[in-house]
C-alpha positions as CSV (number, residue, x, y, z in Angstrom):
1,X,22.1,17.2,27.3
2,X,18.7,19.0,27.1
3,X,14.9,16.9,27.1
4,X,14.6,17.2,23.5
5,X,17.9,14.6,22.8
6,X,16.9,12.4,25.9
7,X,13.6,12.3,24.3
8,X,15.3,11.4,20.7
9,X,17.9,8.9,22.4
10,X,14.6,6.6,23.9
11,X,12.7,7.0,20.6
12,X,16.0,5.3,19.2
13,X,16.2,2.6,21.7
14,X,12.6,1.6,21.9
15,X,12.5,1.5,17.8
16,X,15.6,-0.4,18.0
17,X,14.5,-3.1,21.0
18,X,11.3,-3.7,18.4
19,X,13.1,-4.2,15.8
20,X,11.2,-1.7,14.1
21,X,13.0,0.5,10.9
22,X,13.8,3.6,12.1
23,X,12.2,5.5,9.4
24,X,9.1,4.2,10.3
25,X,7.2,7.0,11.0
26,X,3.1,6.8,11.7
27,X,2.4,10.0,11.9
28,X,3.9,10.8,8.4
29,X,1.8,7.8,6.9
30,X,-1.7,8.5,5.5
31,X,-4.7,6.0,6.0
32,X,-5.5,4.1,3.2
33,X,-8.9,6.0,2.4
34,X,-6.7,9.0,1.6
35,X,-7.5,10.1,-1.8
36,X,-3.7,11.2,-2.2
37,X,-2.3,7.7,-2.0
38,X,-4.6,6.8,-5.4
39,X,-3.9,10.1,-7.2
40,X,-2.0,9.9,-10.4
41,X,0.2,13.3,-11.9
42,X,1.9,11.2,-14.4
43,X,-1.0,9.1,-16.3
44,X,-0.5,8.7,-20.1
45,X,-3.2,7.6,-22.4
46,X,-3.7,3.7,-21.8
47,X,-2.3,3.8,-18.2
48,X,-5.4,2.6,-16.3
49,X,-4.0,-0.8,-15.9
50,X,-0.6,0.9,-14.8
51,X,-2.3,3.7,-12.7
52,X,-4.2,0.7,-10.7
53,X,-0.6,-1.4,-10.1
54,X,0.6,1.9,-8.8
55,X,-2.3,2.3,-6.0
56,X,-2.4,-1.3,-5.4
57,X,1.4,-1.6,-4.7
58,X,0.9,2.2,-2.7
59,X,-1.8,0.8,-0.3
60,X,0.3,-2.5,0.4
61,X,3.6,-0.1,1.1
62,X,1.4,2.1,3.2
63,X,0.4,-1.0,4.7
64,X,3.7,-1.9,5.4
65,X,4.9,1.1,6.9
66,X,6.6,2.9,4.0
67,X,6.9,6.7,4.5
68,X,8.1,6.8,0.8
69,X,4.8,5.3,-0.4
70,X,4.4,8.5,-2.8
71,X,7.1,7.9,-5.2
72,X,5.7,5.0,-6.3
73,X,4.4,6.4,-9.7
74,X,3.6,5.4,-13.2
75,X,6.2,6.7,-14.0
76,X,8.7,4.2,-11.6
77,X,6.7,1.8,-12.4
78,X,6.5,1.7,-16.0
79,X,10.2,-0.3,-17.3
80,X,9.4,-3.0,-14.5
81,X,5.1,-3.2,-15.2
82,X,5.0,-2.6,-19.6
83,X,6.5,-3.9,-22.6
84,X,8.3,-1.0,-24.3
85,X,6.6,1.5,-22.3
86,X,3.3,0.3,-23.4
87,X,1.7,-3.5,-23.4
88,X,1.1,-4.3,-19.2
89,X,2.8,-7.6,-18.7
90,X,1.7,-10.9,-17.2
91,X,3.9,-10.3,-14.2
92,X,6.7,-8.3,-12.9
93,X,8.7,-7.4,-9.8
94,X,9.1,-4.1,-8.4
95,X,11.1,-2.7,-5.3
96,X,10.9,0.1,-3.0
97,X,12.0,1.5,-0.1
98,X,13.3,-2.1,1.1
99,X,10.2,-3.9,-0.1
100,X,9.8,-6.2,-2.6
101,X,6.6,-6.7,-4.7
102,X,5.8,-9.7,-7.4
103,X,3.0,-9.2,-9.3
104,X,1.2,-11.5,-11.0
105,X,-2.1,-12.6,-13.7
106,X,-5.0,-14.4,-13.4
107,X,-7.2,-15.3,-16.0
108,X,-10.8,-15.1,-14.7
109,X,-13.9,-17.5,-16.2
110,X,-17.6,-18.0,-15.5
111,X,-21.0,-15.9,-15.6
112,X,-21.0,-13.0,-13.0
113,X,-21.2,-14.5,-10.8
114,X,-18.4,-17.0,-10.5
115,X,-16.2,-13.8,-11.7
116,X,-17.4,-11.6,-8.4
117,X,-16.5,-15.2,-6.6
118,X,-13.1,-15.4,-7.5
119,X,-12.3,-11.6,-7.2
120,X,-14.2,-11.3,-3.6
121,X,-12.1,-14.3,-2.5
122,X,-8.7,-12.8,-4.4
123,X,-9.1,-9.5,-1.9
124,X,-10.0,-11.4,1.1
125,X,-6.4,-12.6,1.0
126,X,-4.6,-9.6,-0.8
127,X,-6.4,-6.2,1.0
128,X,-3.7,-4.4,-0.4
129,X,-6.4,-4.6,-4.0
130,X,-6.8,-6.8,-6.8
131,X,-6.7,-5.2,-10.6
132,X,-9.6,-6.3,-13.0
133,X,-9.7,-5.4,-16.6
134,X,-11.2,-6.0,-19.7
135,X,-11.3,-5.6,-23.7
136,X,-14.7,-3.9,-23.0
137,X,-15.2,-3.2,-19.6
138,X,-16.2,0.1,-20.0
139,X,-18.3,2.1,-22.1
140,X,-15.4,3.0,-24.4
141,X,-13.9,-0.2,-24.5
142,X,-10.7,-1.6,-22.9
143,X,-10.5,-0.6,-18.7
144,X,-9.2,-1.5,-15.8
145,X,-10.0,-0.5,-12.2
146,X,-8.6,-1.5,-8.7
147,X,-11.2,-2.9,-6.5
148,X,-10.3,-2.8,-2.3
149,X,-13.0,-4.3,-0.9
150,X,-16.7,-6.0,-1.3
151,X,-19.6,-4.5,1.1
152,X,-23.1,-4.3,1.3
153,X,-23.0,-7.0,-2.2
154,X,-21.2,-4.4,-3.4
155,X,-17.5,-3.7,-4.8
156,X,-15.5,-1.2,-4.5
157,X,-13.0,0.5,-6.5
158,X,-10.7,3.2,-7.1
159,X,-10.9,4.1,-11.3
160,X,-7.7,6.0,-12.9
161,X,-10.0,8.4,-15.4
162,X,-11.3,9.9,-11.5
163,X,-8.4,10.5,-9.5
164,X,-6.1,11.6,-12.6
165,X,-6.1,15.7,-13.9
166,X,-8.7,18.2,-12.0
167,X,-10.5,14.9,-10.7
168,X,-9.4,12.8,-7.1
169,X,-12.3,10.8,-6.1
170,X,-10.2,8.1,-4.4
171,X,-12.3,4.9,-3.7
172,X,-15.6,4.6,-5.3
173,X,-18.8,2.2,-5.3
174,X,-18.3,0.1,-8.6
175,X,-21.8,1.8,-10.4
176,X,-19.8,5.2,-9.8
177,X,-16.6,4.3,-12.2
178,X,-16.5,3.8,-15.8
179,X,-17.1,0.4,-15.6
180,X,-19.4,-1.7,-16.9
181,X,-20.9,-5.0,-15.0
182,X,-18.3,-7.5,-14.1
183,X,-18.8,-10.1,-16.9
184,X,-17.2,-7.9,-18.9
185,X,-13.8,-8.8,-17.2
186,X,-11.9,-11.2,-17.5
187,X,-8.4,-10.7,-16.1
188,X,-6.9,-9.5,-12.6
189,X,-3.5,-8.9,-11.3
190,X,-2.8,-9.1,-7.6
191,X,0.6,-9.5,-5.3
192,X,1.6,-12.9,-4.9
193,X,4.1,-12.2,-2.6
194,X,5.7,-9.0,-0.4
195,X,9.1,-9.1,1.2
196,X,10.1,-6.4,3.6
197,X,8.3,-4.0,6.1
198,X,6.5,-4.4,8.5
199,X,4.3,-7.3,9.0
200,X,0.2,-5.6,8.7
201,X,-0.8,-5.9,12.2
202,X,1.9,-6.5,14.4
203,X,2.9,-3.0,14.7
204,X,2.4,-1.9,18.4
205,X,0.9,1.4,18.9
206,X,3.9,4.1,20.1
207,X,1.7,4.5,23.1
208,X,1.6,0.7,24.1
209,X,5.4,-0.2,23.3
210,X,6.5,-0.5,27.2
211,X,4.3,-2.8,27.9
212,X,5.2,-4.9,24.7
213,X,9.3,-4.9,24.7
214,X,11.0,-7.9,26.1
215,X,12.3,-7.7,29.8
216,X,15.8,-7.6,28.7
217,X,15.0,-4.5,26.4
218,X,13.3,-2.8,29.0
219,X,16.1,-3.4,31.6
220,X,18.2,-1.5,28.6
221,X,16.7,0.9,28.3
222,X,16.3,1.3,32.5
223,X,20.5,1.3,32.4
224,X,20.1,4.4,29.3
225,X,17.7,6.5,31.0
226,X,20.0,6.1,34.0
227,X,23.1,6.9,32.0
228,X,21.7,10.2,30.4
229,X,20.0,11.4,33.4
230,X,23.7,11.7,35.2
231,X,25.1,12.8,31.7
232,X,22.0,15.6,31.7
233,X,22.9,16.4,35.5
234,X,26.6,17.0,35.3
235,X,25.7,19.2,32.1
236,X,23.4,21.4,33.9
């Protein structure tokens, strides 16, 4: 038995003593400032709510550890997320990869800003993105965006008409998409709820895992590294 299966047999117990999938891979996930995870091959005219939905529910399964993040499309989405292909619905669910994804509507009220209130409190709680839209949110009428995070009094975005085509911007400052001021919105989808994955947060780094397994997995793993060691030695 030669280093390289040793090495493959510990990577399989230390995943296993964490409870941690074993397709979990973190060199194989992108961060979520990628412009790749928000690009969209498969937009049709009218998709910008859909097109946000899919990079919203992409940065929460990056989030949670999904190497299959990427075929999370429009296209996947669009029999659980329209009406007959077209009209985006209140609220749907949506699966992949093991994890589970409700979405759901919120109608949004007020002068700007009570409306930049209630969607900088809807991200603080949902980082994965919140969906805003509008009947005339942009120039040339109906839009929606995703916005991932408030800075510097200022939101930010990722917008389907820049990262759709020749164009992959990623995540831009809000006065950089097609939108219009945000009193000109008045709806948002967000994720009410995610089953599956891996918790945000509480995945150790590979690095740090021996000093984070439970005695009784370490003594394990002590016994293994014992057993194929002889194995390796009467193979030699």
């Amino acid at each position: 038995m030669n280093r390289s299966k040793i090495t493959v047999l510990l990577s399989l117990l230390l995943v296993t003593g964490l409870g941690v999938p074993a397709s979990y891979a973190a060199d194989s996930l992108p961060s979520l400032d990628d412009k790749s995870v928000y690009y969209t091959d498969d937009y049709i005219s009218g998709d910008c709510i859909l097109s946000s939905a899919k990079s919203m529910i992409r940065r929460a399964a990056v989030a949670r550890g999904s190497c299959d993040w990427d075929s999370i499309t429009n296209t996947s989405l669009r029999g659980y997320a329209t009406l007959y292909g077209t009209s985006f619905r209140n609220s749907f669910s949506y699966s992949n990869d093991g994890i589970s994804y409700e979405v759901v509507n919120l109608e949004i009220c007020g002068d700007a800003a009570e409306k930049l209130s209630a969607v900088t409190g809807l991200i603080a709680s949902h980082p994965e993105g919140v969906i805003i839209w509008g009947p005339d949110a942009a120039e040339n009428g109906p839009h929606a965006v995703l916005v991932t995070g408030y800075s510097g009094g200022e939101l930010y975005a990722v917008d389907s008409v820049y990262n759709t085509n020749d164009l992959n911007e990623g995540i831009q400052s809000w006065e950089d998409t097609t939108m219009k001021t945000i009193d000109f919105c008045n709806n948002v989808w967000y994720l009410s709820d995610i089953e599956g994955g891996i918790e945000p947060g509480i995945l150790p780094n590979i690095a740090d895992i021996s000093e984070s397994v439970a005695a009784d997995t370490k003594d394990t793993i002590t016994d293994s590294v014992q057993k194929i060691t002889s194995l390796n030695q009467q193979n030699e």
